[in-house]
C-alpha positions as a Markdown table, in Angstrom:
| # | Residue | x | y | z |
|---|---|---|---|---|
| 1 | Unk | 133.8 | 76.5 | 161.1 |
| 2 | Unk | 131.1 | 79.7 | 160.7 |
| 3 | Unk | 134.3 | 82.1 | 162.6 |
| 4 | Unk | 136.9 | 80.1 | 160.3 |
| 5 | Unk | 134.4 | 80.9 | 157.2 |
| 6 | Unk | 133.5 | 84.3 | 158.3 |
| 7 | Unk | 137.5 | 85.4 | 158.8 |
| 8 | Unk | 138.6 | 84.0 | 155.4 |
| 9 | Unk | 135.8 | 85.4 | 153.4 |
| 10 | Unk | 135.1 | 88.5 | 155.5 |
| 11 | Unk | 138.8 | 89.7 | 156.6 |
| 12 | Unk | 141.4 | 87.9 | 154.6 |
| 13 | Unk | 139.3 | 88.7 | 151.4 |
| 14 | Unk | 139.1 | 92.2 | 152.2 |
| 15 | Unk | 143.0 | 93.0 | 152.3 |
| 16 | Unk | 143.1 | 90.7 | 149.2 |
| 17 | Unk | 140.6 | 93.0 | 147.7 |
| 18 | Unk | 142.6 | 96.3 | 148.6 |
| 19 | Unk | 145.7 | 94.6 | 147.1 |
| 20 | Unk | 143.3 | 94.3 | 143.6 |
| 21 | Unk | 142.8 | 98.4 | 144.3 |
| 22 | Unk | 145.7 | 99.1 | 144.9 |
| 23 | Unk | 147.0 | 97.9 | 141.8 |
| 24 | Unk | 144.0 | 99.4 | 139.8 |
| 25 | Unk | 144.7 | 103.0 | 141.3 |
| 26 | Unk | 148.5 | 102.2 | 140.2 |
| 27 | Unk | 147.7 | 100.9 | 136.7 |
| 28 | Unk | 144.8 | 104.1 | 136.4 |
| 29 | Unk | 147.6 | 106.5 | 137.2 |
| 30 | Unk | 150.9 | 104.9 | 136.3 |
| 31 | Unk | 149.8 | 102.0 | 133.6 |
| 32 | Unk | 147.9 | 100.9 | 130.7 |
| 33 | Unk | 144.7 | 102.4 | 132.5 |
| 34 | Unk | 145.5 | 105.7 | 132.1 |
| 35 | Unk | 144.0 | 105.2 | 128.6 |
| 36 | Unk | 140.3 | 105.6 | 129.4 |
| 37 | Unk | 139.2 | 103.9 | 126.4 |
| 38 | Unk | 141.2 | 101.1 | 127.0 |
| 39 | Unk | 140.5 | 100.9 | 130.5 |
| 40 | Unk | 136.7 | 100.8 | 129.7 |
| 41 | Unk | 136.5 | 97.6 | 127.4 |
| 42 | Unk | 137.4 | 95.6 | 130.5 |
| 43 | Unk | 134.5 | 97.1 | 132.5 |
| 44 | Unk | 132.2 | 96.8 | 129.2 |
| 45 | Unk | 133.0 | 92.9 | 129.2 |
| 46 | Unk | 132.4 | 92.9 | 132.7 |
| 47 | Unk | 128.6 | 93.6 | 132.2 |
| 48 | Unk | 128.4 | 91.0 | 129.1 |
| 49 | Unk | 129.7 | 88.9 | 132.1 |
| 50 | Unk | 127.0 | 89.5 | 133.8 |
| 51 | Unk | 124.0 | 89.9 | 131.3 |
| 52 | Unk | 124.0 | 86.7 | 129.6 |
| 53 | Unk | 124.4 | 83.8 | 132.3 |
| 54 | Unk | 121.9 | 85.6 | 134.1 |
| 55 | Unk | 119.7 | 85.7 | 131.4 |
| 56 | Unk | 120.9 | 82.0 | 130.4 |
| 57 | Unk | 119.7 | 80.9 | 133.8 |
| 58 | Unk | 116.3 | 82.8 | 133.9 |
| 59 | Unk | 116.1 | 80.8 | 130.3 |
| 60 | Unk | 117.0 | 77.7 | 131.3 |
| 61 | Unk | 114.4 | 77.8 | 134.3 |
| 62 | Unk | 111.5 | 79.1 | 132.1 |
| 63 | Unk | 112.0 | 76.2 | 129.7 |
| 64 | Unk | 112.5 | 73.6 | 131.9 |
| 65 | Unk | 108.9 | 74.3 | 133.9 |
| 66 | Unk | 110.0 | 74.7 | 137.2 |
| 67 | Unk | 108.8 | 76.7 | 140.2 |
| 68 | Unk | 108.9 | 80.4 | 139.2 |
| 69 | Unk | 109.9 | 80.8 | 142.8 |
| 70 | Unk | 113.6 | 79.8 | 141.3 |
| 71 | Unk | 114.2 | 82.6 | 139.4 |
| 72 | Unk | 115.3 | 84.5 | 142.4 |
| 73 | Unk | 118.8 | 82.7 | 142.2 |
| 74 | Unk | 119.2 | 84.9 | 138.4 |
| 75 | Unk | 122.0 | 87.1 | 140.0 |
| 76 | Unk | 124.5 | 83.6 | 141.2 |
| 77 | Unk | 126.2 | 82.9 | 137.8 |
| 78 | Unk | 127.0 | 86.7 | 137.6 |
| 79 | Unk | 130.1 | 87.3 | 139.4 |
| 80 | Unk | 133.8 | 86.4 | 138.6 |
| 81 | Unk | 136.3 | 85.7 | 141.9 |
| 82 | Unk | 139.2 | 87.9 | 141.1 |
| 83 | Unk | 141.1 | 85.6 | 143.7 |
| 84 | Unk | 140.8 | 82.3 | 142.1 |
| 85 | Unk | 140.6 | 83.1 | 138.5 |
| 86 | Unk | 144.1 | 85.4 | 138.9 |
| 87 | Unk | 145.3 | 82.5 | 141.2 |
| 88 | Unk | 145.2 | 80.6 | 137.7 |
| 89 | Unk | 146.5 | 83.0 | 135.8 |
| 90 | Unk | 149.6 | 83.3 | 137.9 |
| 91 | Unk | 150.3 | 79.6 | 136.8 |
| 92 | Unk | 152.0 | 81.3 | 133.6 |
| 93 | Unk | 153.7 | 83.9 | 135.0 |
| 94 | Unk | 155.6 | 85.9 | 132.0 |
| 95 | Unk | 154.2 | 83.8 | 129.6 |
| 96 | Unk | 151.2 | 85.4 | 128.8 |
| 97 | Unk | 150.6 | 88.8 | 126.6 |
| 98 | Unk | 151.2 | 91.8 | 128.9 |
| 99 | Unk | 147.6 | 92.6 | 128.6 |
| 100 | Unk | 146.1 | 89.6 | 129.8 |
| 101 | Unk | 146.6 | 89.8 | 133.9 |
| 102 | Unk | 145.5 | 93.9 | 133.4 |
| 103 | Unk | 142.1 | 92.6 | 131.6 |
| 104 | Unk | 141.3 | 89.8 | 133.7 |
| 105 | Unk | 142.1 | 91.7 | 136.6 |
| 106 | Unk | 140.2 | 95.1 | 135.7 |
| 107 | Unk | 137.1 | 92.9 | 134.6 |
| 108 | Unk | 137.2 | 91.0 | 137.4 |
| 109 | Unk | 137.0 | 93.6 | 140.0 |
| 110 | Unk | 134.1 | 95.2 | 138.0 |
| 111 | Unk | 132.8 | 92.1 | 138.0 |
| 112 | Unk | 132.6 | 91.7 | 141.7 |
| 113 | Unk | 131.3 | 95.1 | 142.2 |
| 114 | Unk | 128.9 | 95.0 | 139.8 |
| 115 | Unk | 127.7 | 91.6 | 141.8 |
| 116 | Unk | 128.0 | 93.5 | 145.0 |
| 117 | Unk | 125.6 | 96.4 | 143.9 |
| 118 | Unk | 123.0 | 93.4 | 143.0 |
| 119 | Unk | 123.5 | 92.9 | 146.4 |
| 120 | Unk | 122.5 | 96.0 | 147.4 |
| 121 | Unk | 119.9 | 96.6 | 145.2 |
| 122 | Unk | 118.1 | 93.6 | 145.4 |
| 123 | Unk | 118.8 | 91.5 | 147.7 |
| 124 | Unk | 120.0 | 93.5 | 151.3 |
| 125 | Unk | 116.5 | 94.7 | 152.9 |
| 126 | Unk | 118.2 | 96.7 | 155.5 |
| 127 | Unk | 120.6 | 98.8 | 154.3 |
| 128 | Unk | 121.5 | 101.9 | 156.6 |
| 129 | Unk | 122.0 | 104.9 | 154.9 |
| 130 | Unk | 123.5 | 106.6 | 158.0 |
| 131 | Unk | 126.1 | 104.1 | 158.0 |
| 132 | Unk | 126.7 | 104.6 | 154.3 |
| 133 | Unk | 127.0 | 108.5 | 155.2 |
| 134 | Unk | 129.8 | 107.5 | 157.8 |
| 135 | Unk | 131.3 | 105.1 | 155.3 |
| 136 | Unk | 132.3 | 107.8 | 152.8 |
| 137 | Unk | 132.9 | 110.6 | 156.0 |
| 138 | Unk | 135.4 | 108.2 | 157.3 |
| 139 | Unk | 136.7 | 107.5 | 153.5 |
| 140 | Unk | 137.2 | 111.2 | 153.1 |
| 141 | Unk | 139.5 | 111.2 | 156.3 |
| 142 | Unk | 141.3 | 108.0 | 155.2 |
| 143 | Unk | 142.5 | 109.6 | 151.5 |
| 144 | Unk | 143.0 | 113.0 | 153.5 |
| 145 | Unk | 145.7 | 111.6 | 156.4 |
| 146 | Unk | 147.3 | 108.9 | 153.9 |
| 147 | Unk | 148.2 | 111.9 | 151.9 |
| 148 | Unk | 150.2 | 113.6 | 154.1 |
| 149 | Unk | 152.4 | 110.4 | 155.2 |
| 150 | Unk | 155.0 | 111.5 | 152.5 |
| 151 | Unk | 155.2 | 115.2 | 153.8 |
| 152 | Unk | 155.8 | 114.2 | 158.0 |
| 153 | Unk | 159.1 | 114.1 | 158.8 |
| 154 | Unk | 158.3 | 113.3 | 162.1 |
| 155 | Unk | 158.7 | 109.2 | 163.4 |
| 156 | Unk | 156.6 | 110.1 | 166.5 |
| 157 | Unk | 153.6 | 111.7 | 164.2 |
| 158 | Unk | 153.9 | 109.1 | 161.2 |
| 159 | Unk | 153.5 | 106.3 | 163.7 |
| 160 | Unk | 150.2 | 108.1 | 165.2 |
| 161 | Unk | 148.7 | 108.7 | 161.5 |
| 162 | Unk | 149.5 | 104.5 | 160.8 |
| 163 | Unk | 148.5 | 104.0 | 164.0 |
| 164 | Unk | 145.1 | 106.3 | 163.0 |
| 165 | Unk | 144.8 | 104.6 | 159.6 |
| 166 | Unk | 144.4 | 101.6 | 160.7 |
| 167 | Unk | 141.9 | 102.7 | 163.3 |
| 168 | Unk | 140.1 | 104.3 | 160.1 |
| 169 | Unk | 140.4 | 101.0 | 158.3 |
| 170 | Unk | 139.0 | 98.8 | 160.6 |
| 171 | Unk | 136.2 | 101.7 | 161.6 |
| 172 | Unk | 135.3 | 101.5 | 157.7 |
| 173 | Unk | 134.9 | 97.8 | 157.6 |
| 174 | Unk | 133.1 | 97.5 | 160.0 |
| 175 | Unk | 130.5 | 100.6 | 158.7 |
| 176 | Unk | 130.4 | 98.8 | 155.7 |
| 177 | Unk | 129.4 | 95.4 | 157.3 |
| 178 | Unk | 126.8 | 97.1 | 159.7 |
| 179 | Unk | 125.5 | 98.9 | 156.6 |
| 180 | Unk | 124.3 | 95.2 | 155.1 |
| 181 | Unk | 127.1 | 95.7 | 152.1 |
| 182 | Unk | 129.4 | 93.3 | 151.8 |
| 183 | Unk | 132.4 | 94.4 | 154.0 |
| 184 | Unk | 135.1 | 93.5 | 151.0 |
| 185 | Unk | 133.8 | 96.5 | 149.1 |
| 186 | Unk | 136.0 | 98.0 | 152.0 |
| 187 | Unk | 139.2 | 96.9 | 150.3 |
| 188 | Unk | 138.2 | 98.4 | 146.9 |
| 189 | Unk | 137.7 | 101.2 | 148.1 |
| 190 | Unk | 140.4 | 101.7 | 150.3 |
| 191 | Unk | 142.7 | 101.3 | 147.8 |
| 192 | Unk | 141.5 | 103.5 | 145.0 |
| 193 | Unk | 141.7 | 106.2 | 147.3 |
| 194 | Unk | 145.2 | 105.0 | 148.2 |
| 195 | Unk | 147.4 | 108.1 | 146.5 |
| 196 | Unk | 149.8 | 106.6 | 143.6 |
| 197 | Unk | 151.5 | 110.0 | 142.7 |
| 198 | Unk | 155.0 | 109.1 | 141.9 |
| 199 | Unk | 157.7 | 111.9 | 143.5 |
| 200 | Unk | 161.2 | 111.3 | 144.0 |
| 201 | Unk | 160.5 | 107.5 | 145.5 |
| 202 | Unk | 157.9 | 105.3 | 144.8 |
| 203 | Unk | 154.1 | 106.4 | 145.5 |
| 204 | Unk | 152.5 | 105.3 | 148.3 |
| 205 | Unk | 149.9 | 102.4 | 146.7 |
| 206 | Unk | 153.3 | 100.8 | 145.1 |
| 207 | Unk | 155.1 | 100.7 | 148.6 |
| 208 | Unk | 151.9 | 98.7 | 149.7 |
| 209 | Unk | 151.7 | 96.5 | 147.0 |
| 210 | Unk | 155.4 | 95.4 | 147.7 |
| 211 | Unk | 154.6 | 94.8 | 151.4 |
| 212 | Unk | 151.2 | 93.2 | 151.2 |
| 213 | Unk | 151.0 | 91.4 | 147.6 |
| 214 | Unk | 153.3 | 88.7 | 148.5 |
| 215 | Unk | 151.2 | 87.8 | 151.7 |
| 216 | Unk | 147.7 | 88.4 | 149.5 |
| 217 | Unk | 149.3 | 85.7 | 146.7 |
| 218 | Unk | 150.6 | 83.2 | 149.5 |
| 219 | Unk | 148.7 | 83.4 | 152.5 |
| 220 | Unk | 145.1 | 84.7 | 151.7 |
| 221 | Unk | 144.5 | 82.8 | 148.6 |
| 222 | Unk | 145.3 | 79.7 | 149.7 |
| 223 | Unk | 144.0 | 79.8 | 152.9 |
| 224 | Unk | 140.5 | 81.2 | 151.2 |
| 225 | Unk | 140.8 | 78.3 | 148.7 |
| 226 | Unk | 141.1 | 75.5 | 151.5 |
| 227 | Unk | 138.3 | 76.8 | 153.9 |
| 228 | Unk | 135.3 | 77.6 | 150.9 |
| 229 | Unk | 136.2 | 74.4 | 149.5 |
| 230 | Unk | 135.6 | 72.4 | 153.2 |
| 231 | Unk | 132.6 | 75.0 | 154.3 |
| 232 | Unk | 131.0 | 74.6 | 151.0 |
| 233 | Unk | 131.3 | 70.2 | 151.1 |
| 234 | Unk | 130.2 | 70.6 | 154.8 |
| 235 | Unk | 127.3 | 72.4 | 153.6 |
| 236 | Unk | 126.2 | 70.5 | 150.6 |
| 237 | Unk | 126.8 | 67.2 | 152.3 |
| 238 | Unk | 126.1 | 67.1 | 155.9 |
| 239 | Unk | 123.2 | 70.0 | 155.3 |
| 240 | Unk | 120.5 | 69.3 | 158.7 |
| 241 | Unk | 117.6 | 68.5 | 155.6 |
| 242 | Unk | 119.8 | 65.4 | 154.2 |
| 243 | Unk | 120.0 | 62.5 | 156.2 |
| 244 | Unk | 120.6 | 58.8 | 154.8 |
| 245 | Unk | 118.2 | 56.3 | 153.9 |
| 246 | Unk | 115.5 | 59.5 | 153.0 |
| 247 | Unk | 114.0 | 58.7 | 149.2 |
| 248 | Unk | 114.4 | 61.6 | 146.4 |
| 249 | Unk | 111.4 | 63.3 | 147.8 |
| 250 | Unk | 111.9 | 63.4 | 151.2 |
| 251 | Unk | 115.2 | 64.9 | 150.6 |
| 252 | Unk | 114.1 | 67.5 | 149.5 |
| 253 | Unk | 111.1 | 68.0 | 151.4 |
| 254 | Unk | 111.1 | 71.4 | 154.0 |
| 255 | Unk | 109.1 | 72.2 | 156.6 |
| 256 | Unk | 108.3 | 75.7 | 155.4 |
| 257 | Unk | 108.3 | 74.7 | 151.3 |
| 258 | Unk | 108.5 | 71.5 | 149.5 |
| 259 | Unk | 111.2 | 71.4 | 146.9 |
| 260 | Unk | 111.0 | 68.4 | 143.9 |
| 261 | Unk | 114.4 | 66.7 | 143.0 |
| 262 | Unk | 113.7 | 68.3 | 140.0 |
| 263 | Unk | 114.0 | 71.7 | 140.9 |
| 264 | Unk | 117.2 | 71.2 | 142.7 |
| 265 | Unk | 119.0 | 69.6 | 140.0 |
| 266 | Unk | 117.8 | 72.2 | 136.9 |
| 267 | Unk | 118.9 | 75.2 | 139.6 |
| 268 | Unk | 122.7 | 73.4 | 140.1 |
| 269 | Unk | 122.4 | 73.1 | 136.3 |
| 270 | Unk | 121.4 | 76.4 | 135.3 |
| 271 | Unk | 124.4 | 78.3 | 137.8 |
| 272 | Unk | 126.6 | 75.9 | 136.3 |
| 273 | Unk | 125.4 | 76.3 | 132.6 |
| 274 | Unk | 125.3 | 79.7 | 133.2 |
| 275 | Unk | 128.9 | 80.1 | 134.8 |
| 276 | Unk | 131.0 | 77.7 | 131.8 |
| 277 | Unk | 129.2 | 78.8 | 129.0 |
| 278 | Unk | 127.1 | 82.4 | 129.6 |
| 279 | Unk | 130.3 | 84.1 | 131.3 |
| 280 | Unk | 132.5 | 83.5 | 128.2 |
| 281 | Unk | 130.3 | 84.2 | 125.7 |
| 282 | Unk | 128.8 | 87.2 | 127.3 |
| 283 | Unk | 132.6 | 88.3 | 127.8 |
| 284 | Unk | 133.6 | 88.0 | 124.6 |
| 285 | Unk | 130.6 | 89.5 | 122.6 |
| 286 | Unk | 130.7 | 92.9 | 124.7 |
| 287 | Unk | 134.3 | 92.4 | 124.3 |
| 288 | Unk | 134.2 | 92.8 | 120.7 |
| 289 | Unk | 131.3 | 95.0 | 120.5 |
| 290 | Unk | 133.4 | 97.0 | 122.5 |
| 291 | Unk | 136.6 | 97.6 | 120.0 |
| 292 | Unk | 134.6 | 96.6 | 117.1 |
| 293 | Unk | 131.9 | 99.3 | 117.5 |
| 294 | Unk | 132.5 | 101.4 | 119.6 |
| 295 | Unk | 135.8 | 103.8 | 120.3 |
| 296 | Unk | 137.0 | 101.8 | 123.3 |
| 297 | Unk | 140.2 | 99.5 | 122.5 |
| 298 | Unk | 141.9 | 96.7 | 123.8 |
| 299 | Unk | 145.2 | 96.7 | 125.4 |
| 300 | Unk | 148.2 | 97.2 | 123.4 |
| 301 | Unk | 148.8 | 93.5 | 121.4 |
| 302 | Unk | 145.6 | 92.2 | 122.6 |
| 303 | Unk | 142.8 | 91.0 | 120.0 |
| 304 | Unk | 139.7 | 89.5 | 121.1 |
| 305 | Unk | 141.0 | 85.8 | 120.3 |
| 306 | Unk | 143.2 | 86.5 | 122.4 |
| 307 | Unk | 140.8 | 86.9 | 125.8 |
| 308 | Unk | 138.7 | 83.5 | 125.1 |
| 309 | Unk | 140.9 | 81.8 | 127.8 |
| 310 | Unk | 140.8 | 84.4 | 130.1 |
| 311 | Unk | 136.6 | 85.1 | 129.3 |
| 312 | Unk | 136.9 | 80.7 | 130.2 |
| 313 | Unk | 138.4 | 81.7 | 133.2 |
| 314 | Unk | 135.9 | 84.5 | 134.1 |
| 315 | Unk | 133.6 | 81.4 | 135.0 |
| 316 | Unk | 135.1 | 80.6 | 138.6 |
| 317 | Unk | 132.6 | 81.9 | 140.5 |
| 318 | Unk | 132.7 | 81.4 | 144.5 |
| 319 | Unk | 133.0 | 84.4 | 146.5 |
| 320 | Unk | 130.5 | 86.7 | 145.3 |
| 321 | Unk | 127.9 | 83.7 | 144.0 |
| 322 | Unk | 128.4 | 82.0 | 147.3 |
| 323 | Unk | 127.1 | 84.5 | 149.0 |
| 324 | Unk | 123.8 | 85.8 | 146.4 |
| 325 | Unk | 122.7 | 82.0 | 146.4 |
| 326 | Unk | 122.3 | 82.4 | 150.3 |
| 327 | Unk | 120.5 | 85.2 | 149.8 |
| 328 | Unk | 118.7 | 83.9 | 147.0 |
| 329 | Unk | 116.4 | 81.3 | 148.3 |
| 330 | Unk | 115.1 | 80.1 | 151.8 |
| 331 | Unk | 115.1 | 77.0 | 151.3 |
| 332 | Unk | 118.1 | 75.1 | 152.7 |
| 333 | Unk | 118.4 | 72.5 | 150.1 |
| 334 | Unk | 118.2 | 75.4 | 147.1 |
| 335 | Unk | 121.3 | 77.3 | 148.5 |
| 336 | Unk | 123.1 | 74.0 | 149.0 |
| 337 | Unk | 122.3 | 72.7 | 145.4 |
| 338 | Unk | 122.9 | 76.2 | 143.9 |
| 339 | Unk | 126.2 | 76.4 | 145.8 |
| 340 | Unk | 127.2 | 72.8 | 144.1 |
| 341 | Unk | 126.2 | 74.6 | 141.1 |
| 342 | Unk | 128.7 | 76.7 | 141.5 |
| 343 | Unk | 131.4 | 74.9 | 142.7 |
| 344 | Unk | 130.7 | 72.5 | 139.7 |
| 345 | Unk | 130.8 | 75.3 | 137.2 |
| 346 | Unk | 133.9 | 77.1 | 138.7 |
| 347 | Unk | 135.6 | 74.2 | 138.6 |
| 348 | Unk | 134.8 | 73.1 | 135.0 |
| 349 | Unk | 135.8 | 76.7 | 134.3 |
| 350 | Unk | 138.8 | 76.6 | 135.8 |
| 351 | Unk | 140.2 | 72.7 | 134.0 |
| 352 | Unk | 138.7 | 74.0 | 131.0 |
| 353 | Unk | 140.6 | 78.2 | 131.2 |
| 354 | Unk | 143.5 | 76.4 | 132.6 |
| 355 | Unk | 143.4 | 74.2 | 129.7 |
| 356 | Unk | 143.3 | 76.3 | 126.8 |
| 357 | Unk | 145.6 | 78.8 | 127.7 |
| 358 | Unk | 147.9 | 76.2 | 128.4 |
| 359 | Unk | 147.6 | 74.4 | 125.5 |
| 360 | Unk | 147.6 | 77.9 | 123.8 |
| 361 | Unk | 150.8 | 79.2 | 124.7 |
| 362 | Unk | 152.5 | 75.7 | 123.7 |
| 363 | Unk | 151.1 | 76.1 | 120.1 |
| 364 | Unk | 152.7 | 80.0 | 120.4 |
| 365 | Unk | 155.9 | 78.7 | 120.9 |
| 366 | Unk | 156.4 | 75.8 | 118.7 |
């Protein structure tokens, strides 16, 4: 189940992830992102999106008395899954404002990044700055070969550059995962460097996104769904520290640190407080502070009402938050309760976006 985990989260995730760049380096050159000051208010709700539940959490914990020890798990309400949540949003297909998809997506993808660089920041201990240095020298190469696909005429030599950029793919991954990043970062980046110059025939990121979106929409994300939804049970319910018959105490009893049923249930709370209500609100203030205050603006048609069931949806967590509440804590039973925290709050995020964008666009056309 660990190799099944690690494929889906590590691999799959990581074309899915260069699909979501590819698209961004598509809609930054050919699309609605081309605007910089529209483009920005996504990213600018991103951090409100990642400000308030973490400061809702650190709240929550302060107040209730707990173990200061807790606080560490600040950073696992922060991050949106740009897989699930857009998963959702495919539901309506054409039935949503044009804008919608573009913000969710933009914001989500800053979203993730911005969770990633927590990572880095704060949580990896052992980051290898020579493997970052041979992260961005075999980026360099990448964006140099891709671009000269459309000038070989050559089958023999176009085959050995594929053949060659996969190589460099791979070789970037894995620099990226021996670096102690988080090896989807890959993706991101391979696709914004992914050239999406239109010529006489379509630019290089759009032929990709015709070959590999279809598989990203229905292979990866379902398969991703199915296998964090049985790791995560698996890990909450048949943990090695819970075994039947134990009273509340003993459960959550450790041989290294002694955790109170208390604290367990008021850090599930918190990430899941943090993820239904914070992410929202934190979305939606920056987002009108944003085009309110500020020069940015919201894409053409789009007002801020008009983002509270996307800002709902910004909520499902997993991914990212899956993997900050494992580094979080030490304590076995804390990342298995803050992980139900999260699947608790994604889900309520995801009945409750689902919800009022359904009911939404049914009031829209009566």
């Amino acid at each position: 189940m660990e190799y099944l985990n690690f494929f889906a989260s590590d691999i799959l995730l990581t074309v899915f992830f260069f699909v979501i760049g590819l698209e961004l380096v598509e809609e930054l050159k050919n699309g609605d992102l081309r605007d910089l000051k529209r483009a920005s208010l996504p990213a600018l709700a991103a951090v409100g999106g990642v400000l308030v539940p973490s400061l809702l959490y650190i709240s929550i914990v302060q107040i209730s008395g707990i173990s200061s020890e807790n606080l560490h798990g600040w950073a696992i309400p922060t991050a949106t899954d740009v897989a699930f949540s857009l998963m959702i949003l495919s539901l309506f297909k054409n039935k949503l404002r044009p804008g919608v998809k573009l913000f969710l997506m933009v914001l989500a993808v800053v979203d993730d990044i911005l969770g990633i660089v927590i990572i880095a920041l704060v949580y990896s201990t052992s980051i290898e700055p020579l493997g970052i240095l041979l992260v961005l020298i075999l980026s360099t190469s990448w964006a140099v070969i891709i671009r000269q696909l459309e000038n070989i005429k050559s089958r023999s030599i176009l085959l050995f550059l594929k053949i060659l950029l996969l190589f460099l793919a791979g070789s970037i991954w894995l620099a990226i995962y021996k670096s102690g990043i988080h090896p989807t970062i890959a993706g991101v980046i391979l696709g914004l460097i992914t050239p999406a110059v239109h010529n006489e025939k379509a630019s290089i990121a759009s032929t990709l996104i015709d070959f590999l979106a279809p598989f990203s929409a229905k292979v990866i994300v379902p398969v991703f769904a199915i296998v964090s939804i049985i790791v995560s049970a698996k890990e909450i319910f048949t943990d090695t520290s819970i075994t039947t018959g134990q009273n509340a105490q003993s459960l959550a009893y450790n041989a290294d640190l002694f955790v109170s049923s208390y604290d367990l249930f008021i850090v599930a709370f918190s990430v899941a407080f943090s993820l239904v209500v914070g992410k929202p609100i934190g979305i939606l203030i920056f987002a009108w502070i944003g085009s309110h205050l500020t020069p940015l603006k919201l894409f053409h048609g789009l007002k801020v009402r008009n983002l509270v069931g996307v800002s709902l949806l910004g909520g499902i967590g997993f991914t990212v938050s899956f993997l900050i509440a494992s580094l979080s804590f030490s304590n076995e039973l804390l990342i298995a309760f803050a992980r139900l925290g999260v699947l608790a709050g994604s889900f309520i995020s995801a009945i409750i976006g689902y919800s009022f964008i359904h009911f939404s666009i049914k009031k829209m056309h009566r």
